[in-house]
C-alpha positions, 0 to 999 in steps of 0.5 A: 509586249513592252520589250517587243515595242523598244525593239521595234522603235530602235530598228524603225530609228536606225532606219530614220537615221539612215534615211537622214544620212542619205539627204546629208550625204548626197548635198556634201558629195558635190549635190550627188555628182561625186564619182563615189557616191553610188556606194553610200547611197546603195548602202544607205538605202539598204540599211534603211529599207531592211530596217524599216522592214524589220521595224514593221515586222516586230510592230506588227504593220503592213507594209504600203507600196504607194503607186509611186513605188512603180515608176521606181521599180519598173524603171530599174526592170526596164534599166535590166531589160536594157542590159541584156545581150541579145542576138542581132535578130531581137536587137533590130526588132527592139533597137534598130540604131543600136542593131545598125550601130553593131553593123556598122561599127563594131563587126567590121572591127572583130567585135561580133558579140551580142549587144544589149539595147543600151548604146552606154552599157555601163552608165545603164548599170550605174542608173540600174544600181541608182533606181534601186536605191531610190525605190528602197529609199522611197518605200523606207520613208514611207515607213518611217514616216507613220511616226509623226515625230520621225516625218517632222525629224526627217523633213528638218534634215531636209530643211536643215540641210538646206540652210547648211548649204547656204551658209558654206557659201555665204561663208566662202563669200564672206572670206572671199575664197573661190574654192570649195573649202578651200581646196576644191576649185571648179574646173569648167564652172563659176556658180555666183554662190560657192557651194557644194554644187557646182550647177546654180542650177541644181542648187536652187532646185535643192534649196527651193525644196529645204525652204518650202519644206521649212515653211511647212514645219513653221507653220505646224510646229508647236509652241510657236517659239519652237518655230522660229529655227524652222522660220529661218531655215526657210529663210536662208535657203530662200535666200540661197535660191535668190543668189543662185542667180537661177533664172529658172529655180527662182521662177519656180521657187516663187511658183512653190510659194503661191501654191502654199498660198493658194492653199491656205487661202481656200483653207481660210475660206473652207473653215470658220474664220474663228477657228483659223484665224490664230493659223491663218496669222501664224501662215502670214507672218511666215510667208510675209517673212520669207517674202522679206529675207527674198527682198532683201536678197533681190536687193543685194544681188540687183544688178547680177539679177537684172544682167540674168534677166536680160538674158531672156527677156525677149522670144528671140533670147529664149529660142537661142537657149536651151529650149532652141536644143529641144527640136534636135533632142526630140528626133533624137528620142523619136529613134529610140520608141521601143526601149529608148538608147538606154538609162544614162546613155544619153551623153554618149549616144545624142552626138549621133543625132546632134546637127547643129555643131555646140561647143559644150558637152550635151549630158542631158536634154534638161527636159524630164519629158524628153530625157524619159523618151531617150532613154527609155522610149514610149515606157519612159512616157508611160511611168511618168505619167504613172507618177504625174497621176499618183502625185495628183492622188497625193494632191486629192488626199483628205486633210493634208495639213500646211506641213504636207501642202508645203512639201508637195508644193515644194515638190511640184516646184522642183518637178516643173523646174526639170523640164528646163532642168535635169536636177532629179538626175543628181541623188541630192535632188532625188533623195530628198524629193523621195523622202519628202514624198514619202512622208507625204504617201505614208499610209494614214493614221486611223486606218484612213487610207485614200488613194491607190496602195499595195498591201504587203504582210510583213515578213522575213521574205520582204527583208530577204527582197531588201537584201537582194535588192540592195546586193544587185544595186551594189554588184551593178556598181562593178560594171557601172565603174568603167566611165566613159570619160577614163577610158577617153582619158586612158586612151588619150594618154596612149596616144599622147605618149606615142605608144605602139600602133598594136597597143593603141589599136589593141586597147581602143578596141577593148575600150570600144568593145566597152563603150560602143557609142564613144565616138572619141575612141574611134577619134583617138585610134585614127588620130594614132594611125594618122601620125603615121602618115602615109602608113597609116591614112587607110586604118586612119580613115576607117576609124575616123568614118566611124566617129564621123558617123556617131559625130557628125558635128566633131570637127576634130574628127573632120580634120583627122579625115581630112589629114588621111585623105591628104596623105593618100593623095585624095586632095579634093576629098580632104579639102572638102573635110577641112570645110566640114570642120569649119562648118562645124564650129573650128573657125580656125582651120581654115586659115590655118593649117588649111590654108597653109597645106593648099597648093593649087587654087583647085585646093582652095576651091574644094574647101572654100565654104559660102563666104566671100569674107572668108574667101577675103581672108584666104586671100590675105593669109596667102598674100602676107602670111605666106608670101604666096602672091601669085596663088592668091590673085588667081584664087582672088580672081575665081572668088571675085567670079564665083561671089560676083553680086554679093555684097562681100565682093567688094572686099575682094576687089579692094584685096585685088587693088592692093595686091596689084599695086604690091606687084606696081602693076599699076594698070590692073590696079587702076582697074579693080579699084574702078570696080570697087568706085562702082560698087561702092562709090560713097564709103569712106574706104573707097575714097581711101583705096583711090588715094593708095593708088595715087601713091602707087602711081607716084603722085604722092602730093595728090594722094596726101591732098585726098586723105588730108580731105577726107580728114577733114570731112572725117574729123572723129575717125581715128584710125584715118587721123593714123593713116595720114599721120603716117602718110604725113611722116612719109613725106616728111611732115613730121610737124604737121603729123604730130598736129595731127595726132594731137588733135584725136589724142582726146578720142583714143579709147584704149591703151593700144590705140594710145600706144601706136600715137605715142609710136608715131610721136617718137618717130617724129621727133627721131626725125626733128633730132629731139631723141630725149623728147622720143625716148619718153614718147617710146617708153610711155608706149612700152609700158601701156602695151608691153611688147619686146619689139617696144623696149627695144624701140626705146634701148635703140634710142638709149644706145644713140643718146649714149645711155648705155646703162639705161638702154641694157635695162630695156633690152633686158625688159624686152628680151623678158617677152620673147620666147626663150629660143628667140633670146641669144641675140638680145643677150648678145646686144646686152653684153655690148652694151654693158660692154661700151657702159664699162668703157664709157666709165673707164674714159670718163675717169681717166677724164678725171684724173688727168685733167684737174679742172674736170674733177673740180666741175664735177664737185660743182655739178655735184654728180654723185655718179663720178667715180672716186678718185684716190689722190 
């Protein structure tokens, strides 16, 4: 009997650790997000649910399946059901997105195979292996945790673990390093506190967890010097949640903390006050310094915190978060109600749904209710619901003690946290959410059980179930290996290298086959037949409907569509995509290649989308980016027509003003710039406008009158003191323009408004001869805002005065900030210089040598630069 019990301690020890090693394992593997730790949570999990087996096989125990085994294990069966291939028939009946998505897209391309419900076969694959995992990892705690010492060792990992993860950051902050260890730098993200998470957060979710726990066993622990390394484990990783600067994990962590309070507070009430006082000044010590290290840490990160705050300190704010994206996301799921797009398929498949345009990569809705409905459809809601009722039965039990109020309070935290969050989508999180449950669903001591549990005898048949389990969870982890991001990447580079036609289409249809709702490989295989031109505009535009049709929003994709469309002569067509794309977020395209590729104001018509600011700058791209006059006043005149009455107008008529007088056709202009004096008679830009067409008419005396008016009536407007000092040297003043300059030099705000002054001085003084005085004025500028166009400002200058050492050493300074194609003429004009330099010295020492008296009024001078003369 005694050899029986060692035996079965050791292998109920050996499940212990492995149960410790998964809560370690996932925070160090970047919080669970690593590529590879779908394996060492498999293995993990398998071990530790055989060896708990076995231990309650030799210790003679029942097995106990809590109720909150089932939303674990139907979840893996519903990921199962997910993955069947099935004919198209049973597919519309079950998913008519995915059966419409097989129509659409996949047949016409000689993909006719039966498809499964999931829109993201291999990331169903990888959740089927991960569900697995936990189930096995859940029922494993719940077995190991009948010990009271291996429940308290298993929950101080958690605590411990926790506190570890915060001191690796406070020791990157202390060092001031920016890289994980030093070696890790995180690409798309910038957490105020570097740890093994990248998203703050998730990182508080797990930490808010650690420290509640750590609360509890300070609260039991016994003697209470045993306590105190429980105490401050609490206390760092509450002091972790604080510099996460997480709204949200903050909130709850606080949220996690009144309920213990709560609790005890009833439990001081239910009890004698004799009986609970020793307890009761134990709880308040705890909590009165847990509250004290979260002070403290308030403090220190202040006004980081305040800056977080205001983010969302008002309904609007909080509307133009995440939760604004939860409208959009619920249809998304209301198509899904039989059995969801499939587990993990939400990054793939949401762009289909998406109709407002984001510029990041939407992978979760950061909702556990809605990500429930998404990828499982109405029996997500129904097994999370099954888990909200068996954590209440957990919350029913008699004489849970502060240990398990706390790990429950933590729990609940964290839970009402992923509904603005999807931490519980990362193994950190859940592990220890799974562990922490299960020391908590344990089957009671005495026989005392409450709450509904399925009895199992143990057997050898139940360690064969954890094997096949775990050997399922494992071969699902070879199709779950194919990610969606390598196939864009291996597809990608194909493209990028310029490989053949056949070879792209061969392996994007592969990788198609694979990932059918990607709408990045549709994109990629049209953006390879587009770069053929004509060629390839029809096969282009087939591909690129089907991206279209699973990325409304993708503006890329609208471009491609609108360079086949081009190419095939469908010029309307392919305008209207270029304002597709506008509208979907790509600002640019507009006034760049589109713009660029009009030729008619027809053209411009199709793309112009409903703003005449930006039908203004159509107009300005074609006027002085393009030359192109004559096209953009007949574009100007159909935008002023179409747009007439709304406010944008004006700016309109103001560009037809200036592009007339451009053109001196003085008569249009005095007529659009009446029409601006109608519309807007009082701006300061219209009495300016009035005083430009003086000028054009010649009557250059009255325009500067007006504008010198206007100064004086505007006297802290900068940029008017620039137009008329400007106007000032066009007409000669240079004395009264640096007057004017001088007396807004006070308000500047920024170095390149400096600049353009100290420009404007030096042309000036260039004008009055004081060339040393402009030297200075253009070199000051030069250096606020290097530009190569500025140190060649200041060698010109150099090169007048005939200091042809100094003005190289500018040219050389300029001719750094051109690009290295645009250098050959710079380098030219240094050597001249250089050149006339060495012949300057050579005149000067045969000066020297010729003439006596020069040599001696040298040494009186004591320049040290003339050259020595041999007697």
């Amino acid at each position: 009997m005694a050899s029986a019990s060692r035996n079965s301690s050791r292998y109920t020890r050996l499940a212990e650790v492995g149960l410790a090693a998964l809560v370690v394992v996932c925070p160090l593997a970047l919080g669970g997000a690593a590529r590879g730790v779908s394996w060492p949570l498999m293995v993990l999990a398998g071990m530790a649910a055989l060896f708990a087996f076995i231990g309650a096989r030799r210790m003679g125990q029942s097995l106990r399946v809590p109720l909150l085994a089932v939303p674990l294990g139907v979840g893996a069966v519903l990921c199962a059901v997910q993955l069947v291939p099935l004919p198209e028939g049973v597919l519309r009946v079950l998913s008519p997105e995915a059966a419409s998505l097989r129509e659409f897209a996949l047949e016409p391309l000689g993909l006719t195979g039966a498809r499964p419900v999931s829109l993201e076969p291999s990331a169903t694959w990888r959740e089927l292996s991960k569900h697995l995992a936990y189930l096995l990892t859940f029922l494993a705690a719940v077995q190991v945790s009948r010990s009271r010492e291996s429940r308290r060792r298993l929950l101080a990992v958690v605590a411990f673990t926790g506190a570890a993860v915060v001191l690796v950051g406070m020791g990157h902050a202390l060092l001031g390093v920016s890289s994980l260890l030093g070696f890790r730098a995180w690409e798309h993200a910038r957490p105020p506190l570097m740890t093994f998470f990248a998203n703050p957060n998730h990182l508080a979710g797990f930490l808010g967890l650690a420290s509640t726990v750590g609360v509890g066993l300070a609260l039991t622990t016994r003697p209470r010097s045993k306590a105190l390394p429980f105490a401050l484990a609490a206390g760092v990783s509450g002091l972790g949640v604080v510099l996460s600067l997480s709204r949200g994990g903050i909130a709850f962590f606080v949220f996690g903390q009144v309920l213990l309070v709560l609790w005890l507070a009833r439990q001081r009430r239910e009890e004698s006050r004799g009986n609970l006082h020793h307890g009761w000044t134990r709880s308040t010590a705890a909590l009165m310094g847990l509250l004290a290290v979260l002070a403290v840490g308030a403090y220190a990160v202040t006004d980081a915190l305040w800056a977080e705050a205001r983010s969302a300190d008002s309904l609007e704010k909080l509307s133009q978060s995440k939760v604004s994206l939860w409208p959009m996301m619920a249809r998304a799921a209301s198509a899904f109600p039989v059995l969801g797009m499939g587990r993990g398929a939400f990054e793939a498949a949401f762009p289909r749904y998406q109709s407002e345009p984001n510029p990041n990569t939407l992978t979760h809705p950061e909702n556990a209710v809605l990500q429930a409905l998404a990828e499982f459809g109405v029996p997500g809601l129904l097994l999370l619901a099954v888990a909200v009722w068996a954590f209440i039965g957990l919350l029913r039990r008699e004489g849970l003690d502060a240990l398990e109020w706390a790990s429950l309070a933590g729990v609940a935290a964290l839970g009402l946290h992923n509904l603005f969050d999807f931490s519980l989508e990362l193994p950190a999180c859940a592990v220890a959410v799974l562990v922490v449950l299960g020391s908590v669903a344990r089957p009671r001591e005495r026989g005392k059980e409450t709450g509904p549990q399925v009895c199992l005898s143990p057997s050898w048949a139940l360690g064969g179930v954890g094997v096949a389990l775990t050997v399922v969870g494992l071969v699902a982890l070879v199709p779950g290996a194919h990610r969606l991001e390598d196939a864009e990447a291996e597809l990608a580079t194909l493209v990028r290298e310029r490989a053949p036609i056949d070879t792209v289409r061969a392996r994007g249809l592969e990788l198609i086959d694979r990932h059918p709702s990607d709408y990045l490989l549709y994109r990629l295989v049209a953006s390879a037949h587009a770069a053929r031109g004509g060629d390839g505009a029809g096969e282009a535009l087939a591909f690129i409907n089907r991206a279209l049709a699973l990325a409304p929003q993708d503006a890329v994709s609208h471009r491609v569509a609108a360079d086949a469309l081009l190419s095939m002569g469908r010029r309307s067509q392919g305008f209207l995509e270029y304002r597709l794309a506008y509208q979907a977020g790509d600002l640019g395209v507009l006034r760049g290649e589109a713009v660029r590729r009009a030729r008619s104001v027809e053209d411009l018509v199709a793309m112009t989308p409903d703003s005449p600011e930006v039908a203004g700058q159509f107009v300005d791209v074609l006027s002085q980016a393009l030359g192109r006059v004559p096209l953009a006043l007949d574009y100007n005149a159909w935008a002023r027509a179409h747009f007439d009455g709304r406010p944008g107008v004006v700016g309109l008529w103001t560009r037809e003003t200036r592009l007339r007088l451009g053109r001196k056709e003085l008569q249009e202009a005095e007529a659009a710039c009446a029409q601006v004096e109608r519309l807007e008679s009082e701006r300061l830009e219209t009495a300016l406008l009035r005083a430009e067409v003086l000028r054009g008419r010649g009557e250059h005396e009255a325009a500067l009158r007006a504008v010198e008016g206007l100064r004086a009536r505007h006297s802290m407007d900068v940029e008017l003191a620039f137009t008329v000092a400007s106007w000032q040297l066009e007409a000669g003043l240079t004395r009264r323009a640096r007057e004017t300059l001088h007396v807004v030099g006070s308000l500047l705000t920024d170095y390149r408004q400096r600049a353009r002054m100290l420009s404007m001085e030096a042309e000036a003084l260039e004008r009055e001869g004081l060339l040393s005085r402009a030297v200075e004025r253009r070199q000051t500028a030069a250096r606020l805002v290097p530009s190569a166009e500025g140190f060649f400002a200041v060698a010109r200058l150099q090169e007048t005065l005939r200091r042809y050492d100094a003005a190289a050493r500018s040219v050389r300074e300029g001719l750094e900030l051109l690009p290295p194609d645009g250098r050959e003429s710079a380098r030219a004009w240094v050597t001249r210089l250089e050149s006339a330099e060495r012949t300057r010295v050579e005149t000067r020492r045969k000066e020297l040598v010729d003439d006596p008296n020069a040599q001696e009024l040298e040494h009186l001078l004591g320049d040290s630069r003339a050259p020595a003369v041999e007697p």
